[in-house]
N, C-alpha and C positions, 0 to 999 in steps of 0.2 A: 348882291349875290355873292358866295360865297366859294361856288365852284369855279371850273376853271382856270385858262390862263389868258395872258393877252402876248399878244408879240407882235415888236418891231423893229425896224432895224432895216436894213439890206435885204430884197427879194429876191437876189439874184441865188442861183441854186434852190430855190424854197426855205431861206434859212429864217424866214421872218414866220414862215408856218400857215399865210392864209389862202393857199393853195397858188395864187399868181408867182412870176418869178422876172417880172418888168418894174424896176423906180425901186421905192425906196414908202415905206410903212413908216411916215413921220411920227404917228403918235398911237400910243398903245392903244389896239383893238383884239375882243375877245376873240381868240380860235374858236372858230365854229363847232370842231370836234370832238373838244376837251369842255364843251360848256356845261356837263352836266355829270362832270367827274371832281372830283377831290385830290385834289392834288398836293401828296405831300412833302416831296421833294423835283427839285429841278437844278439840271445845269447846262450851260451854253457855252458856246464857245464861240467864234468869226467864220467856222462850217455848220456846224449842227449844233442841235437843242436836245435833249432828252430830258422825260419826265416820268415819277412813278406814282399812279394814284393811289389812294386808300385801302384799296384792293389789290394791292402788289401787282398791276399791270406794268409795263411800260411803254412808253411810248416815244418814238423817236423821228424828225423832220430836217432836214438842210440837205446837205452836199451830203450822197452817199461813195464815195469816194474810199479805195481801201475796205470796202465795206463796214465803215463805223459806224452807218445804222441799226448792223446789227437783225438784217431783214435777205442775210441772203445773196445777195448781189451787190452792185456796185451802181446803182442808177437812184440816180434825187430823188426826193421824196417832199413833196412841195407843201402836205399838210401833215399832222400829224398822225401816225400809225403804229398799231397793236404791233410789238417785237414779239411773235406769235412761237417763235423758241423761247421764251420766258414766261412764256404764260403759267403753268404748275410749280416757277420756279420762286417767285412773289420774292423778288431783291427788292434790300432794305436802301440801298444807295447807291447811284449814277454816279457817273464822272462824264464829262468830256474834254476832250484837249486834244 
């Protein structure tokens, strides 16, 4: 399959993306959410993830913290979710750090 993405890593904050936030995501498994998007860029960091699909969405999951996810508030975000201030705006490229 050719869509989505997988993530793993650290569940603590939701930074690993498959909505739990207990252990540790040993080995990469598909995000449920993003399984039937197109994804054509991504970047990650040791808080958060962001991705942008085909369709200039984006989408953002970990430590909402500072508000880096970009969703408004300040509270984790355990899977991945539409940054619904971006939607008519279709960026070509994420960063996170």
């Amino acid at each position: 399959k050719e869509n989505g993405v997988a993530g793993y890593g650290d569940k603590e904050n939701g930074v690993a993306g498959h909505g739990d936030t207990e252990g540790h995501q040993y080995t990469p498994k598909l995000l449920e959410k993003l399984s039937d998007e197109q994804i054509v860029q991504l970047s990650a960091c040791g808080f958060h993830t962001g991705c942008i699909t085909k369709d200039g969405q984006v989408f953002t999951w970990g430590e909402g913290k500072f508000g880096r996810l970009g969703h408004g508030n300040e509270r984790n975000c355990h899977s991945p979710k539409l940054v619904e201030e971006l939607i008519a705006k279709k960026p070509k490229q994420i960063a996170c750090g």
